[in-house]
C-alpha positions as CSV (number, residue, x, y, z in Angstrom):
1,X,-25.4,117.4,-0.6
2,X,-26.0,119.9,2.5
3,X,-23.9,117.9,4.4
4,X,-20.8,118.2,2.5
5,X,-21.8,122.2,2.2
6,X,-22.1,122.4,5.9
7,X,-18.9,120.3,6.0
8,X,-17.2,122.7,3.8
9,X,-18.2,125.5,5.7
10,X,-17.3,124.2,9.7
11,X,-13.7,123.2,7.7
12,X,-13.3,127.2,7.3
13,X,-13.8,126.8,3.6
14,X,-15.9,128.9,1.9
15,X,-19.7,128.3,0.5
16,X,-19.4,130.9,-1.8
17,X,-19.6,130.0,-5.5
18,X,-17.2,131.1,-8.0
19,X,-18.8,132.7,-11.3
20,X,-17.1,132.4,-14.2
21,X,-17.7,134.6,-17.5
22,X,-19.8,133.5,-20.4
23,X,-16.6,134.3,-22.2
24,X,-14.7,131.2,-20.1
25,X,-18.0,129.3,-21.2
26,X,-17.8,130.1,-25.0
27,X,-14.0,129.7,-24.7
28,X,-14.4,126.0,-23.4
29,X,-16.7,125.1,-25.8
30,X,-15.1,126.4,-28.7
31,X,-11.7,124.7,-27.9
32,X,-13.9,121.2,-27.4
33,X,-15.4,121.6,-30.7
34,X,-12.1,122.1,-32.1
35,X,-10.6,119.2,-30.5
36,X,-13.9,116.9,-31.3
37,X,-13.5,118.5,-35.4
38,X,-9.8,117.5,-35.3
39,X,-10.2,113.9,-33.4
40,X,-13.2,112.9,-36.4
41,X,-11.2,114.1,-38.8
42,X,-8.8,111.4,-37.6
43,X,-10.8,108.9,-37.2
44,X,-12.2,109.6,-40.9
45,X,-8.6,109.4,-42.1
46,X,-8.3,106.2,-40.6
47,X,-11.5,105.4,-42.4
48,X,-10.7,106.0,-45.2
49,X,-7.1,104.7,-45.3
50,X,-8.8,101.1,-44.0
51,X,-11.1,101.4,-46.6
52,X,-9.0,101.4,-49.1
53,X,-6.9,98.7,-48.2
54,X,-9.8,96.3,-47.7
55,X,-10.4,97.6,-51.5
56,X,-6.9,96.5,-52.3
57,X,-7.0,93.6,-50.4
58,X,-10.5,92.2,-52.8
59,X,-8.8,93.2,-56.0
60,X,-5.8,90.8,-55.1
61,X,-8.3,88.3,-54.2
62,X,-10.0,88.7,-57.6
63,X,-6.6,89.2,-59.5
64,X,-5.5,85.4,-57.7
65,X,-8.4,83.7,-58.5
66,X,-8.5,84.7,-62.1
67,X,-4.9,83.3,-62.3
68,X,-6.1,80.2,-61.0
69,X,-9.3,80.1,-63.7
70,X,-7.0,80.4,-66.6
71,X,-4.4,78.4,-65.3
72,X,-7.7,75.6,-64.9
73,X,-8.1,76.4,-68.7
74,X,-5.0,75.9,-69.4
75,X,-4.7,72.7,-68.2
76,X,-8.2,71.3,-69.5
């Protein structure tokens, strides 16, 4: 690491650090919880939506293999 400072510093760049507010800090970090809130609540909507058509997809199962019971009784 003190090689790429020194290399920094013989390129005429500068080794001063740039310091940011704790304002910039809070900023950041209250636009990444927002995007974090917004992405789960996506990915709970999905969720959810999959959910309920595995849901749907068992009470068609059920539903066809009733059919097939009475239409065994039926027949019998």
């Amino acid at each position: 690491m003190a090689s790429k400072k020194k290399s920094n510093e013989s390129a005429g760049g500068s080794a001063k650090k740039i310091r940011r507010s704790g304002g910039d800090a809070v900023e950041f970090l209250k636009e990444k919880a927002q995007s974090e809130y917004s992405i789960r609540q996506q990915e709970l909507g999905l969720q959810r939506k999959e959910q309920e058509a595995r849901a749907r997809q068992q009470e068609l199962q059920i539903e066809l293999l009733r059919k097939q019971q009475e239409q065994q009784v039926q027949i019998s």
